[in-house]
LUMKOL-686203 format. One record per residue (C-alpha): y, x, z; residue in three letters; chain; residue number from 1. Coordinates in steps of 0.5 Angstrom, whole numbers. Layout:
N
    yy    xx    zz residu chaine num
     Y     X     Z    ALA      A NUM
...
//
This chain:
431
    yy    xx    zz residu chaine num
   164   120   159    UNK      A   1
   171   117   160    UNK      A   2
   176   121   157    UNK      A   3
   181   120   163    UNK      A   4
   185   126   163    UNK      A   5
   180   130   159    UNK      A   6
   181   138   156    UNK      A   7
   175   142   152    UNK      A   8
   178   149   150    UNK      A   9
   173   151   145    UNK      A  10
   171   158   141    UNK      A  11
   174   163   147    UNK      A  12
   171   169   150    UNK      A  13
   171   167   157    UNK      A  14
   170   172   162    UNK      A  15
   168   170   170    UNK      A  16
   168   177   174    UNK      A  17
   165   171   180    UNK      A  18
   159   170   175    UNK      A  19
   159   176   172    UNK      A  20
   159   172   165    UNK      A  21
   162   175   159    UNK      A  22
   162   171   152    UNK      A  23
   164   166   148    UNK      A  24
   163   159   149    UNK      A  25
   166   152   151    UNK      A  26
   169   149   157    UNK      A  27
   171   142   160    UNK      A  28
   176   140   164    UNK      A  29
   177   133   167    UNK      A  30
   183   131   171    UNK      A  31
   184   138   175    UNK      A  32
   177   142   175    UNK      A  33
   172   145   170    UNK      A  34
   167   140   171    UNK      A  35
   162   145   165    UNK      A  36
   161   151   161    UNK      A  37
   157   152   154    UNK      A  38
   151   148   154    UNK      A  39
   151   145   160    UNK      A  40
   158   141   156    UNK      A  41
   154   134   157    UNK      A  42
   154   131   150    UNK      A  43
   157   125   151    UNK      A  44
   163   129   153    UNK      A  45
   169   125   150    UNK      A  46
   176   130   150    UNK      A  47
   183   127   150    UNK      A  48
   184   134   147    UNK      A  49
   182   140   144    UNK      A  50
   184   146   144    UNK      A  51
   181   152   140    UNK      A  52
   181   158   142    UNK      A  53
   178   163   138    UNK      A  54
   180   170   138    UNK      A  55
   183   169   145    UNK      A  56
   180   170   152    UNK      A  57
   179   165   157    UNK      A  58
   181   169   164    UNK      A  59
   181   166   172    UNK      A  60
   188   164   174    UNK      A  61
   191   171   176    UNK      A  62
   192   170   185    UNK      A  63
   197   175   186    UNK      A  64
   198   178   193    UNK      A  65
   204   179   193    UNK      A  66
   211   177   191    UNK      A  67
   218   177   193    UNK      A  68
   220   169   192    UNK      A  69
   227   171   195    UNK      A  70
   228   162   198    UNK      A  71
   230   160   202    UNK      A  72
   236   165   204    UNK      A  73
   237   169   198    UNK      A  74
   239   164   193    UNK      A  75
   243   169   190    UNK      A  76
   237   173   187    UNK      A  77
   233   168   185    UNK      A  78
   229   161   186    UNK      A  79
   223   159   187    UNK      A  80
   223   155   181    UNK      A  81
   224   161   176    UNK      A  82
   219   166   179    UNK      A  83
   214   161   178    UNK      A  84
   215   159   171    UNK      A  85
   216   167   170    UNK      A  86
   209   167   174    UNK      A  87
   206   163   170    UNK      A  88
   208   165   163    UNK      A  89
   204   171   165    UNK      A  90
   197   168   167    UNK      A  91
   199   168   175    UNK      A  92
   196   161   177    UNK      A  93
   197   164   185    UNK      A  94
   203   167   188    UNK      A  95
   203   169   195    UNK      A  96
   210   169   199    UNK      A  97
   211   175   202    UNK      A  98
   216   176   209    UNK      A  99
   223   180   209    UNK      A 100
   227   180   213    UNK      A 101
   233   177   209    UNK      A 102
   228   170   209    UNK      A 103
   223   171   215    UNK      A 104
   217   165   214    UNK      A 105
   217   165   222    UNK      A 106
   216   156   223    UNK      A 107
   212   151   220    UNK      A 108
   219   148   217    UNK      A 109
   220   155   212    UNK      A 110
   213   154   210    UNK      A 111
   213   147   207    UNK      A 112
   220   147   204    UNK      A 113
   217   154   200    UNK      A 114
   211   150   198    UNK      A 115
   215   143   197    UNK      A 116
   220   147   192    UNK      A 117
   213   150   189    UNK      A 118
   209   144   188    UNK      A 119
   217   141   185    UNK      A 120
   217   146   180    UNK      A 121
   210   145   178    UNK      A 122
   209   152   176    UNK      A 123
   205   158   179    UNK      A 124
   202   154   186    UNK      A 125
   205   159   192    UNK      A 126
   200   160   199    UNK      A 127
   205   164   204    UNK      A 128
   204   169   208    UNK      A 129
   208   168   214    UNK      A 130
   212   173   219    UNK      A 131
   208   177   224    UNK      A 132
   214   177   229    UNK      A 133
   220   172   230    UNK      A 134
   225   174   224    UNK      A 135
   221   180   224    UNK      A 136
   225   183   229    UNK      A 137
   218   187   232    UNK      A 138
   220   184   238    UNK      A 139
   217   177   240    UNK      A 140
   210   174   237    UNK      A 141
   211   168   231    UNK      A 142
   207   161   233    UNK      A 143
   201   163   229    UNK      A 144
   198   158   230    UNK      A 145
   203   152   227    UNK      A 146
   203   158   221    UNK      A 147
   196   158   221    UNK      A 148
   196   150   221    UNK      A 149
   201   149   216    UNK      A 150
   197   153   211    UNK      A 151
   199   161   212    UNK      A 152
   194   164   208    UNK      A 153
   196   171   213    UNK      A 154
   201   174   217    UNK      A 155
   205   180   215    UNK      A 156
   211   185   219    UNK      A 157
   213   186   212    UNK      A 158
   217   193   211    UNK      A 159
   220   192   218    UNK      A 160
   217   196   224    UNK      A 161
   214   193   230    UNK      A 162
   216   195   237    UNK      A 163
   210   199   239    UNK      A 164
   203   200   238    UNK      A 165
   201   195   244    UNK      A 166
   206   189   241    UNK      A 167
   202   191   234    UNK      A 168
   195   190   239    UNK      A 169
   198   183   242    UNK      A 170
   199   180   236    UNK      A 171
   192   183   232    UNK      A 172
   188   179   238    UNK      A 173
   193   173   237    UNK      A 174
   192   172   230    UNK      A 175
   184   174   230    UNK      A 176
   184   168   235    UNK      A 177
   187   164   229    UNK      A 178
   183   167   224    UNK      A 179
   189   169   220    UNK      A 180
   189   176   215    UNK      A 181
   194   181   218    UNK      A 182
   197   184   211    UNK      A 183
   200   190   214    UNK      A 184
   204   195   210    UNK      A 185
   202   202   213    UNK      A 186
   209   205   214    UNK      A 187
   210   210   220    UNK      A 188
   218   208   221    UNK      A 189
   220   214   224    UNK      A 190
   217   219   218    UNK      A 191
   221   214   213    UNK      A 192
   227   212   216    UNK      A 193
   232   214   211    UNK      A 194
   228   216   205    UNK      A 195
   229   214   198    UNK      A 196
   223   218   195    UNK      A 197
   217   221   196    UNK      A 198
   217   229   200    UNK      A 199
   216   234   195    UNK      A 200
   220   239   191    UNK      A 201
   223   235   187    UNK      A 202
   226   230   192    UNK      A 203
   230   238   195    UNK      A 204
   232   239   188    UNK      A 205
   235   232   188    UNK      A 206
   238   232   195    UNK      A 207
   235   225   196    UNK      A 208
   232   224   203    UNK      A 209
   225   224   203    UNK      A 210
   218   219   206    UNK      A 211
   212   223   207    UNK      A 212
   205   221   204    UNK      A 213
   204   222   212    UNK      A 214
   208   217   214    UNK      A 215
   202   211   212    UNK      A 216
   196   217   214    UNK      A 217
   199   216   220    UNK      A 218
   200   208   220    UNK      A 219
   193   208   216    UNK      A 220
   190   212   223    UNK      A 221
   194   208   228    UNK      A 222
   192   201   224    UNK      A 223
   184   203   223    UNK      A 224
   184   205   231    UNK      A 225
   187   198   232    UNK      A 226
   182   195   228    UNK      A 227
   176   199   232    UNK      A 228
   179   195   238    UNK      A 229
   180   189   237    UNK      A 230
   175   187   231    UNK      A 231
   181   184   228    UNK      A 232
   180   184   220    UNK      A 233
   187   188   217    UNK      A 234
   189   188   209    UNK      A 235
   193   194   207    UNK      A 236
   199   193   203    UNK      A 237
   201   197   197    UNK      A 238
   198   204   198    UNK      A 239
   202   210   195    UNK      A 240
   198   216   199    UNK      A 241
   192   221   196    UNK      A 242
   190   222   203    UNK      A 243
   189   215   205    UNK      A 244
   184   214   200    UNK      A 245
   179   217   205    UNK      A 246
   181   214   212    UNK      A 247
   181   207   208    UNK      A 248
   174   209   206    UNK      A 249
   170   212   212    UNK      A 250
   174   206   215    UNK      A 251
   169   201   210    UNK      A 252
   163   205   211    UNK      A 253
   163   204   218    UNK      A 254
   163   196   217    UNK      A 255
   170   196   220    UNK      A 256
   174   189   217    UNK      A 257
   179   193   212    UNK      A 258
   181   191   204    UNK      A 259
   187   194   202    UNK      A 260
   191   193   196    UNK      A 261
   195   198   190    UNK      A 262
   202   196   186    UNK      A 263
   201   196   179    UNK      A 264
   207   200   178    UNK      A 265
   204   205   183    UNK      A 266
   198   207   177    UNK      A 267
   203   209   173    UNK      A 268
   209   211   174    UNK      A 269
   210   219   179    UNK      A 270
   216   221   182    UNK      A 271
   218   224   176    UNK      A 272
   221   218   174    UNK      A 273
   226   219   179    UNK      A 274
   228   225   176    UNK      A 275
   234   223   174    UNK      A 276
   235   219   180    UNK      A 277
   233   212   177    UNK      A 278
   235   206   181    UNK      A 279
   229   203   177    UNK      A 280
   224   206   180    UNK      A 281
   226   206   187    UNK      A 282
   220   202   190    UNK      A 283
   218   203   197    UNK      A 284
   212   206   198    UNK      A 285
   216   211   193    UNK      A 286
   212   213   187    UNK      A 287
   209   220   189    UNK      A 288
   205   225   185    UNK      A 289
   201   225   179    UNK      A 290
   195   227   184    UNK      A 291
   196   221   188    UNK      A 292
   197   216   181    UNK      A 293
   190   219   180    UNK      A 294
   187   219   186    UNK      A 295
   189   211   186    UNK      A 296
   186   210   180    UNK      A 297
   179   213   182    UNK      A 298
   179   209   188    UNK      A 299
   181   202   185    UNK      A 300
   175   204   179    UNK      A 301
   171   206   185    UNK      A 302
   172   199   190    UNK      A 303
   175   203   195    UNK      A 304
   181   199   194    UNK      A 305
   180   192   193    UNK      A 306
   185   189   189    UNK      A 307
   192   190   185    UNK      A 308
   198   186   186    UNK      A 309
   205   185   182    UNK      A 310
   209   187   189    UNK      A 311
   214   183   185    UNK      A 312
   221   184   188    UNK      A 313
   227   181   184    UNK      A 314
   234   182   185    UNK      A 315
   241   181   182    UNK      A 316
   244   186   177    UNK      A 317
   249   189   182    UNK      A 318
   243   191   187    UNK      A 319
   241   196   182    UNK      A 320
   249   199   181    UNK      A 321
   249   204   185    UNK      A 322
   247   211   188    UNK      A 323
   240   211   188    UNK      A 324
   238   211   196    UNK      A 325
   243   205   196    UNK      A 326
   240   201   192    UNK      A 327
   235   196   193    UNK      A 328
   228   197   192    UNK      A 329
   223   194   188    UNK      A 330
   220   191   181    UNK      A 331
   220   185   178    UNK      A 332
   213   186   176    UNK      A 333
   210   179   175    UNK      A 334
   211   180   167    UNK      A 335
   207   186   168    UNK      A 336
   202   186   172    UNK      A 337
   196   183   167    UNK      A 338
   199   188   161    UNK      A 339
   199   195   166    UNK      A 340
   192   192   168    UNK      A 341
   189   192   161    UNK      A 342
   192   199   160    UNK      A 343
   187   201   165    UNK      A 344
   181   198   160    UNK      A 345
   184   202   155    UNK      A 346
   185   208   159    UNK      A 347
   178   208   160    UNK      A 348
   179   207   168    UNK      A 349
   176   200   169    UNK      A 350
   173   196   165    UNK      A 351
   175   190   162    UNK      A 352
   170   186   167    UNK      A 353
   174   190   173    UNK      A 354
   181   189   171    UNK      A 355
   180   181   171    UNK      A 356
   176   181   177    UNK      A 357
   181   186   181    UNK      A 358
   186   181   179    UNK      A 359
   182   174   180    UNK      A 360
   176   174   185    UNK      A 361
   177   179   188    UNK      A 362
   184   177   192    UNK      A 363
   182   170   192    UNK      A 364
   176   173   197    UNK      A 365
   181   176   201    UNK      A 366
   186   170   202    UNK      A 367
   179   166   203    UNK      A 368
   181   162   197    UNK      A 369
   175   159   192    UNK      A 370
   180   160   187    UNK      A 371
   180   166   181    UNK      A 372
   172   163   178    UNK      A 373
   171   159   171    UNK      A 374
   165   156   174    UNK      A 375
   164   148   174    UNK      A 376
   166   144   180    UNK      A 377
   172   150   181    UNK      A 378
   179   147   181    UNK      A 379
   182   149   173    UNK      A 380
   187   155   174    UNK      A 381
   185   158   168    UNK      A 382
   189   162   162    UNK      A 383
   188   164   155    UNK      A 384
   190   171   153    UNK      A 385
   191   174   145    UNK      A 386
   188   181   146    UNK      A 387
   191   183   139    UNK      A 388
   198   181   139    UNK      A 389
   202   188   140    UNK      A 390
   209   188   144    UNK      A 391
   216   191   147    UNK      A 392
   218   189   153    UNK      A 393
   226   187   154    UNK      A 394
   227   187   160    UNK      A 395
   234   183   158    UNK      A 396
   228   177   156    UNK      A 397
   225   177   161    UNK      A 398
   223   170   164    UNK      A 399
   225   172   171    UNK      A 400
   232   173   174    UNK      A 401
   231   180   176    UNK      A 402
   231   184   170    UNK      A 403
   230   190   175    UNK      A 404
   224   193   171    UNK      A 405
   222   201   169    UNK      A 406
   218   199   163    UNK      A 407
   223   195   159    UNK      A 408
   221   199   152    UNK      A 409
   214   200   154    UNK      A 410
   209   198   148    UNK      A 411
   203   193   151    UNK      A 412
   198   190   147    UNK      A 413
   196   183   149    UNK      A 414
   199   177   152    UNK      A 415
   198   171   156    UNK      A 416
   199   165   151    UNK      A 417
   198   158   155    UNK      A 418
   196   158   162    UNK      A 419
   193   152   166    UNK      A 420
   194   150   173    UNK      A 421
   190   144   176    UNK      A 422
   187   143   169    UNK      A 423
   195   141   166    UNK      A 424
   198   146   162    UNK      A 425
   205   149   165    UNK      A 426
   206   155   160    UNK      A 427
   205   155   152    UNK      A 428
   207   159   147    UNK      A 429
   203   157   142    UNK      A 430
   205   152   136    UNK      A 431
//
């Protein structure tokens, strides 16, 4: 067999939640795709390379369902290029662009000089997920369907409010017609307006303004009513509340067309991180209780949520300067996100199988992509993992522009050391 572009990677622990494999063995890669696995390697398979991977693990190329790439439009934060290789230094292969306002994804042009810059830089490969509204106004409705033609994978309202319920059915039905995924941030704007941090005690004894749990049941029981109406498939971003868990599970167990999804920071970190009013950990949603931290990992470890993300949100220095409620939301979360999930695993919250699929798999399935499986025939995004080495997160070294992070210090154990996009390694560590 022709050696063009061949790769055997050789000894590793491969884990395919798709197949439910877990074991050692060999894969072969030529040009961009897995072409077999173990023994079903043909013996006249000629590699151009080998590489051992013995004592590390063969992962799926984590899909990511959300991160904030900040171009076109805010440059100043950070561009594509370095988000991406950050991206895949920890074995993200897949990155979905979410909207803001500051760079809305409301024409065709803004999708493919986001995914034009993407491919330039060769790195993590980004899909997009276009605005709900022009400029994510709330007003007018996007063209959904020159987005759904240049290859959104979905549609978002990002943080922003939308006008009214009717402007939310109108554009349910628009997108139903398209077939395109409405990632929908469950957040009732005229509870949480002016909030910084989670409603309870400790927000009156810091005197910051509050955002209630109430403020995404009451989202969450609009949207599943919507969903009831209309039959329009809506995935729920970045859950925060306990209180949700039900709704969205009885929602499931009527059949309804709902998935939903956690940020990694928010199944670990509580509003007592803010007690010292650390800009650091000011996200929204805001971190709540350590009741609802639990209540997300029993969900997550049940099913009723189907996936976690990065939420990756960086931002200049300055964004973070000053009093808390001024300050910038969000996390700079792609170098995190595998090590956060593992610790699940060591928690004993998920599995290792869980954790992997949850990552890979599963988001894949929910932006109807065939990505995340090591399966022969499927495109070869893929990653190798030392589960042994022990580390410090500095979040001055992190690859990312943003260095806005809370768990610099934190002790993590394991780390991505090569990952490979289309069969071609784009980020190596090893010698």
């Amino acid at each position: 067999m022709s050696n063009s572009k061949a790769l055997l990677i050789k000894n590793g622990r491969v884990i395919d939640p798709a197949s439910q494999f877990d074991g050692i063995a060999d894969i072969a890669i030529k040009k961009n795709k897995i072409i077999a696995i173990g023994s079903a390697i043909p013996k006249n398979f000629k590699p151009a390379s080998v590489i051992d991977a013995k004592d590390l693990w063969v992962l799926p190329g984590i899909i990511d369902l959300s991160a904030y790439l900040r171009e076109p439009g805010q440059e100043n934060k950070t561009r594509i290029n370095f988000e991406t290789y950050a991206a895949a230094s920890a074995g993200i292969t897949r990155i979905c662009c979410m909207p803001e306002v500051d760079s809305p994804i409301d024409g065709g042009a803004t999708v493919k000089l986001i995914k034009s810059k993407a491919k330039q830089a060769g790195y993590a490969r980004v899909s997009v997920i276009g605005s709900l509204t022009q400029g994510l106004a709330g007003e007018q409705l996007s063209h959904m369907g020159s987005l759904k033609y240049v290859g959104c994978v979905g549609v978002s309202q990002g943080h922003e409010k939308i006008r009214d319920l009717a402007t939310l059915r109108k554009a349910m039905e628009y997108a139903g017609t398209f077939d395109l995924p409405l990632f929908l941030h469950p957040i009732e704007h005229s509870l949480a307006e002016t909030g910084g941090m989670h409603e309870g005690a400790l927000s009156t004894r810091l005197g910051l303004a509050p955002i209630p749990a109430a403020s995404e049941t009451i989202a969450i029981a609009q949207i599943i009513a919507l969903v009831e109406l209309t039959k329009t498939p809506v995935h729920f971003c970045r859950l925060s509340s306990a209180a949700s868990i039900p709704l969205l599970k009885d929602a499931k167990d009527k059949g309804l067309p709902i998935t939903a999804d956690v940020a990694a920071h928010q199944l670990f970190l509580t509003e007592m991180d803010v007690a010292d009013y650390n800009p650091l950990c000011h996200t929204i949603p805001p971190l709540r209780t350590m009741a609802d931290r639990d209540a997300l990992r029993q969900a997550v470890a049940d099913g009723v949520i189907d996936a976690i993300c990065s939420d990756h949100q960086p931002h200049e220095v300055d964004a973070k300067l000053s009093p808390f409620e001024e300050t910038s939301p969000g996390i700079s979360a792609f170098e995190t996100l595998l090590p956060l999930v593992l610790r699940l695993v060591s928690e004993d919250v998920l599995t290792e199988m869980q954790a992997i699929d949850l990552l890979t798999s599963k988001p894949a399935q929910l932006i109807n992509s065939q990505a995340g499986k090591l399966q022969a025939g499927k495109v070869a995004d893929l990653s190798l993992f030392d589960p042994q080495t022990m580390w410090q997160l500095n979040a001055n070294k992190l690859l990312s522009e943003g260095k806005n992070t809370p768990f610099s210090g934190w002790g993590f154990e394991g780390k991505t050391v090569q990952t490979f996009v289309k069969g071609k390694s784009v980020y190596c560590v090893r010698q």
